[in-house]
TIVO-2410 file (N, C-alpha, C; in nm, 3 decimals):
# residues 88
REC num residu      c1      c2      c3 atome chaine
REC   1      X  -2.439  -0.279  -1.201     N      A
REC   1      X  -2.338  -0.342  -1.120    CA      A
REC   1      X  -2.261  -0.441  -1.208     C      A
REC   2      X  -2.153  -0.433  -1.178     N      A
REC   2      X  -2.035  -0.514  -1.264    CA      A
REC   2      X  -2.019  -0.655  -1.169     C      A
REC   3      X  -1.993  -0.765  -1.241     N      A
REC   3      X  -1.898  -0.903  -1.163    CA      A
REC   3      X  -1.798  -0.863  -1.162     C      A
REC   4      X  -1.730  -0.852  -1.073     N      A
REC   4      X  -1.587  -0.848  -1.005    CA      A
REC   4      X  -1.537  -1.041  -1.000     C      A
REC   5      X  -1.419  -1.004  -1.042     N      A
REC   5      X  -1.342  -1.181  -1.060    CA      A
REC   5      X  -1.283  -1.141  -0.911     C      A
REC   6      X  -1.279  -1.242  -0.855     N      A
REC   6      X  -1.169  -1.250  -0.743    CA      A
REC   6      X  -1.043  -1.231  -0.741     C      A
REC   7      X  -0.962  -1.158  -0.711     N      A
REC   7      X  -0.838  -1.062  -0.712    CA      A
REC   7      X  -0.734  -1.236  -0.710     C      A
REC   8      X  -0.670  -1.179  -0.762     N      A
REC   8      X  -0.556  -1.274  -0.759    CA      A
REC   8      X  -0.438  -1.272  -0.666     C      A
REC   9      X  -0.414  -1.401  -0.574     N      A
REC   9      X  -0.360  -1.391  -0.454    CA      A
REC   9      X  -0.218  -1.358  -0.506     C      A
REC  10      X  -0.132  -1.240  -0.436     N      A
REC  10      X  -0.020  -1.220  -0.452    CA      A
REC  10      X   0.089  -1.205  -0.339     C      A
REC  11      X   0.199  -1.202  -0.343     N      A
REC  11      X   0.303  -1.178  -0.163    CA      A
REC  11      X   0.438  -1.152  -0.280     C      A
REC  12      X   0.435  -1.032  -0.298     N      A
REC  12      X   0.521  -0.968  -0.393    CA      A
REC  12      X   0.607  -0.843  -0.328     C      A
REC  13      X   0.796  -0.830  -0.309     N      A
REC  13      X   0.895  -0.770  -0.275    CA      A
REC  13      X   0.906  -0.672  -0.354     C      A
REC  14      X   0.909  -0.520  -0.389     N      A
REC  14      X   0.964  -0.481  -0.443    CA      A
REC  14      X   1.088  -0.388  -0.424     C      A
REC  15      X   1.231  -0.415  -0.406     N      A
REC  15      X   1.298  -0.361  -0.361    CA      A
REC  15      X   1.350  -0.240  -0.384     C      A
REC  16      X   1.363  -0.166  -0.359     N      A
REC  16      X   1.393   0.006  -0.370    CA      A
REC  16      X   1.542   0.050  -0.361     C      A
REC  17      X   1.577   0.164  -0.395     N      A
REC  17      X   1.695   0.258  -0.338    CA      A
REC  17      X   1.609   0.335  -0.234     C      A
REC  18      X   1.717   0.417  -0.160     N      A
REC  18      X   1.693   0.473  -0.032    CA      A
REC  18      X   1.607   0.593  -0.090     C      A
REC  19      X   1.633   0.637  -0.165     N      A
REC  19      X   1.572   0.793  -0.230    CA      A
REC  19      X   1.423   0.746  -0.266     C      A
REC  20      X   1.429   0.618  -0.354     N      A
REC  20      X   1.294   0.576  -0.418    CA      A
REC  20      X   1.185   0.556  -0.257     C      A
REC  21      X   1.265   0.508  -0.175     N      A
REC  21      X   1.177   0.411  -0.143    CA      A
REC  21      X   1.145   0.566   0.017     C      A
REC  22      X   1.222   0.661   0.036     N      A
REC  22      X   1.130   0.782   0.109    CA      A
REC  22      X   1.066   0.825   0.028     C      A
REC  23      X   1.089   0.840  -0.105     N      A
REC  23      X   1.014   0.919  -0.204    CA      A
REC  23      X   0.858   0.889  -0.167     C      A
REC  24      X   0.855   0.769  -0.187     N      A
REC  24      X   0.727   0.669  -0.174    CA      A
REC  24      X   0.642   0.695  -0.062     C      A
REC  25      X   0.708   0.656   0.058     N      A
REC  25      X   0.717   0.730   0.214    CA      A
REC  25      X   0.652   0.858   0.247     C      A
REC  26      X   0.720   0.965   0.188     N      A
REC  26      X   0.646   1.095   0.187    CA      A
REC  26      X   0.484   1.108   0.140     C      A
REC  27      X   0.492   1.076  -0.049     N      A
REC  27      X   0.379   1.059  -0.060    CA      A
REC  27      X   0.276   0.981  -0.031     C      A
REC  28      X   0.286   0.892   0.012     N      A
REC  28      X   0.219   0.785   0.113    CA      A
REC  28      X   0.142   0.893   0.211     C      A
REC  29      X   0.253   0.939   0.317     N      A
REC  29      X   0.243   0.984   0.416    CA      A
REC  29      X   0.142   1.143   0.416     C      A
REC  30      X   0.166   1.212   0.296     N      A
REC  30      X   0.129   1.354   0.284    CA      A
REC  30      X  -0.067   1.280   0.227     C      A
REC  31      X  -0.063   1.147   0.172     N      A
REC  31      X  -0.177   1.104   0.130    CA      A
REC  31      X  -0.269   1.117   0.232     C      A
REC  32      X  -0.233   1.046   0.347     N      A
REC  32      X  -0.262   0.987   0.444    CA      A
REC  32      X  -0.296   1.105   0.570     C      A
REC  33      X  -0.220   1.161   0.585     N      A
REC  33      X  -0.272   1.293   0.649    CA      A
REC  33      X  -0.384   1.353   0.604     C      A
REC  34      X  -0.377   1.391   0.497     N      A
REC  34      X  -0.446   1.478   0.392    CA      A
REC  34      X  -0.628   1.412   0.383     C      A
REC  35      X  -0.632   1.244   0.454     N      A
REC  35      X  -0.763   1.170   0.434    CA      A
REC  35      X  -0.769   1.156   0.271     C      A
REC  36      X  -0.708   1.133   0.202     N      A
REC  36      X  -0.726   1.114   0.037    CA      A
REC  36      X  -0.655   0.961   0.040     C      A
REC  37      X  -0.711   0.910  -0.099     N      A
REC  37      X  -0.663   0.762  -0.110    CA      A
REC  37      X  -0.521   0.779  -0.207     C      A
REC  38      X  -0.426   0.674  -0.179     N      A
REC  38      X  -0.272   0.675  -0.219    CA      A
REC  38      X  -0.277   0.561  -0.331     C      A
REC  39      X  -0.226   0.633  -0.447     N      A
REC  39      X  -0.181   0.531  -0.541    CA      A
REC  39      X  -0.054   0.475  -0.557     C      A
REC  40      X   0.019   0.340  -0.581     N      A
REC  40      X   0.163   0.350  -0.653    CA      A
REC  40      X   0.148   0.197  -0.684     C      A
REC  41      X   0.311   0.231  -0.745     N      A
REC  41      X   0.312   0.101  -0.844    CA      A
REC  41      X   0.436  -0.008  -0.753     C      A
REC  42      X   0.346  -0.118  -0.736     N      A
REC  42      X   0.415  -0.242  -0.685    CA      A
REC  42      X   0.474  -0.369  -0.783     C      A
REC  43      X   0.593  -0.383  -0.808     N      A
REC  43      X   0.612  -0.480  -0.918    CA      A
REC  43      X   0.501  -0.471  -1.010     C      A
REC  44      X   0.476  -0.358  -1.105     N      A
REC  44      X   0.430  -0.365  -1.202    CA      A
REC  44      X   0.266  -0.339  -1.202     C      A
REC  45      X   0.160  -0.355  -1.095     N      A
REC  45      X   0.051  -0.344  -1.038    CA      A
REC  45      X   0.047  -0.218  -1.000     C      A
REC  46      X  -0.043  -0.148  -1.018     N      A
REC  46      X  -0.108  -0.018  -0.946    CA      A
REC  46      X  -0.210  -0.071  -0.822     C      A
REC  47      X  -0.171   0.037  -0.697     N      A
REC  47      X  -0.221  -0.025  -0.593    CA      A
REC  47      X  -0.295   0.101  -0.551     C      A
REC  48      X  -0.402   0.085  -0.497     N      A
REC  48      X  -0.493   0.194  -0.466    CA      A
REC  48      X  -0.519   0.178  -0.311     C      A
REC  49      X  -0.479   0.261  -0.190     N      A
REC  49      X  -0.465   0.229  -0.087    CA      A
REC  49      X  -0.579   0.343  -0.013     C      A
REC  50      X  -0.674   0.328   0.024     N      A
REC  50      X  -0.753   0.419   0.062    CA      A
REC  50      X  -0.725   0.452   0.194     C      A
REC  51      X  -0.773   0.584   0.190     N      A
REC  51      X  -0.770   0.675   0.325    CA      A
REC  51      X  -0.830   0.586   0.475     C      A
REC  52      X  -0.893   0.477   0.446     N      A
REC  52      X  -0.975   0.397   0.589    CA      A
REC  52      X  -0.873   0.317   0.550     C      A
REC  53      X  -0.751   0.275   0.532     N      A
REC  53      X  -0.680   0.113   0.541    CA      A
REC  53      X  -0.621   0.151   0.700     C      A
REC  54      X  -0.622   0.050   0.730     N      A
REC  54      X  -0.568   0.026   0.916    CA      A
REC  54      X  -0.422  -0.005   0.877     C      A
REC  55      X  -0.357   0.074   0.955     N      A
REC  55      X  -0.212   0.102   0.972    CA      A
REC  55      X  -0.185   0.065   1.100     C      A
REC  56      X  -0.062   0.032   1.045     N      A
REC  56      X   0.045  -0.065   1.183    CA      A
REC  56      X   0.182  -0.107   1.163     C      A
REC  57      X   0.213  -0.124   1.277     N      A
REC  57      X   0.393  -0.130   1.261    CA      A
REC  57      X   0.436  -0.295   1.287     C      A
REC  58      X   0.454  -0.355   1.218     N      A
REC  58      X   0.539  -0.450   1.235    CA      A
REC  58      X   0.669  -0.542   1.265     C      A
REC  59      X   0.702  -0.606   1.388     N      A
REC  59      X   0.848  -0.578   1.396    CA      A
REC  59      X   0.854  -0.740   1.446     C      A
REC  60      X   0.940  -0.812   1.357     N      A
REC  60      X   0.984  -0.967   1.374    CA      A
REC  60      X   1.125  -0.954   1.412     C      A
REC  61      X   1.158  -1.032   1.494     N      A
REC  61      X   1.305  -1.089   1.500    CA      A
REC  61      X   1.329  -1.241   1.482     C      A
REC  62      X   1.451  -1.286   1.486     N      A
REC  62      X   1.501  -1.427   1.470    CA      A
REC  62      X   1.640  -1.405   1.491     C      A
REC  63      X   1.757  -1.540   1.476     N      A
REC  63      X   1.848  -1.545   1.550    CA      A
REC  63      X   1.932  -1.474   1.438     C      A
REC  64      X   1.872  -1.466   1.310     N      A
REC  64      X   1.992  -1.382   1.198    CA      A
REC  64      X   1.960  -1.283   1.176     C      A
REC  65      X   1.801  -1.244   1.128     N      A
REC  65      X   1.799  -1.060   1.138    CA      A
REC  65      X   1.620  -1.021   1.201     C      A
REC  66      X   1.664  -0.935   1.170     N      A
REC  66      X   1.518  -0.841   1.207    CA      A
REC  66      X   1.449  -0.789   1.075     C      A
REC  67      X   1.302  -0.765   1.098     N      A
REC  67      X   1.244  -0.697   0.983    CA      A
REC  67      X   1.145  -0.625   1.091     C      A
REC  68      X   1.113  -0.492   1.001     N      A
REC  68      X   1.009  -0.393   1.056    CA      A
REC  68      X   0.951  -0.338   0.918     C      A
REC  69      X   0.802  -0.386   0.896     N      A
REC  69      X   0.699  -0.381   0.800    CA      A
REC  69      X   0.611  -0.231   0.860     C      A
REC  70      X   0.589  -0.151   0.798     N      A
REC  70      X   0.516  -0.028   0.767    CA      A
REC  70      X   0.379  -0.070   0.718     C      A
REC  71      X   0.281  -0.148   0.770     N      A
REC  71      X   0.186  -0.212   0.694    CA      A
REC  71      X   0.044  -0.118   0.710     C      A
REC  72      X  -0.013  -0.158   0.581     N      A
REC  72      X  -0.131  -0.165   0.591    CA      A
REC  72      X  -0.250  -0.221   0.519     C      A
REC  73      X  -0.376  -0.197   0.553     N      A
REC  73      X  -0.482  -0.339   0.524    CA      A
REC  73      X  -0.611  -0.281   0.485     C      A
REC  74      X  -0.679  -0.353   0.406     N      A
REC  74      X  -0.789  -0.279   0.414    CA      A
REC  74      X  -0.902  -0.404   0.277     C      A
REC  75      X  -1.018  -0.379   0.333     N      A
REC  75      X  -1.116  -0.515   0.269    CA      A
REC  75      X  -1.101  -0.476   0.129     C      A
REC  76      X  -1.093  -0.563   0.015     N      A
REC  76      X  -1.087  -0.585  -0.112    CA      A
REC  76      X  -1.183  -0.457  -0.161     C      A
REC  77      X  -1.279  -0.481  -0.137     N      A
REC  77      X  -1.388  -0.395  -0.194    CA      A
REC  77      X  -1.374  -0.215  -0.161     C      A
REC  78      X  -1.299  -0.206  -0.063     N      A
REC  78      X  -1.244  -0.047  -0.007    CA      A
REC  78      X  -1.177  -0.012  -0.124     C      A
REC  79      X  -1.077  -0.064  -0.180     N      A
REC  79      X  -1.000  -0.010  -0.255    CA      A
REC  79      X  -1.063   0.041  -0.403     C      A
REC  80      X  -1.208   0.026  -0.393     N      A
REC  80      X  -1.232   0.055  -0.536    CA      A
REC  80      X  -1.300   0.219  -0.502     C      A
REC  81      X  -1.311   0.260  -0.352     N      A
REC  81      X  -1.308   0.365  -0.333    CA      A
REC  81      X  -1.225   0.450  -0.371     C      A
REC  82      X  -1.316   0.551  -0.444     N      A
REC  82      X  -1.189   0.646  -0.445    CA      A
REC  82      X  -1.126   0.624  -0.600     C      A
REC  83      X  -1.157   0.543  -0.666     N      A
REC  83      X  -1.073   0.457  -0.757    CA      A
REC  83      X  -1.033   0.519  -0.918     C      A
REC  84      X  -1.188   0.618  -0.930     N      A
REC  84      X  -1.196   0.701  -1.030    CA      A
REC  84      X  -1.110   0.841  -0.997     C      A
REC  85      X  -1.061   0.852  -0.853     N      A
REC  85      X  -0.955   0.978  -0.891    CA      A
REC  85      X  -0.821   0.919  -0.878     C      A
REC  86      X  -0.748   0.989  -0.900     N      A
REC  86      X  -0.587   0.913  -0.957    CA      A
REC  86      X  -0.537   1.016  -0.827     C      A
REC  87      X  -0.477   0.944  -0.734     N      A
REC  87      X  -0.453   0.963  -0.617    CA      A
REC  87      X  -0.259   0.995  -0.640     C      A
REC  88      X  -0.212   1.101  -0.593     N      A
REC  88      X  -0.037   1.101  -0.654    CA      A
REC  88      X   0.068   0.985  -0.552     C      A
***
């Protein structure tokens, strides 16, 4: 068994074009069906999103705009599931 350091707290944007950011979408999505864990790259970080993360839709308003978040979650230690296959 390895020490694991405590992940380093992050709240990081990465903004897309429309093409990049279904591109992403699809394979996300074809991951996720499929029960296999989803890899991609967030500002520079590889993110490993496993097949058990809890999914949900997010939708804020205020008096200047709206946002709707595609989210999902999942305990620190999940993500190392899966971790040795390279997920597309």
């Amino acid at each position: 068994m390895t020490n694991r350091t405590p992940p380093i707290q992050r709240d990081v944007e990465s903004v897309r074009s429309v093409s990049q950011f279904v591109a992403a979408l699809r394979k996300l999505a074809d991951s996720l069906e499929q029960g296999k864990p989803h890899a991609l790259q967030v500002s520079g970080e590889r993110i490993l999103v496993p097949a058990s993360a809890s999914l949900s839709i997010e939708h804020e308003r205020s008096e200047t705009e709206e946002e709707l978040e595609f989210q999902m979650k999942w305990p620190v230690a999940a993500s190392d599931i899966g971790s040795s296959e390279e997920a597309a």
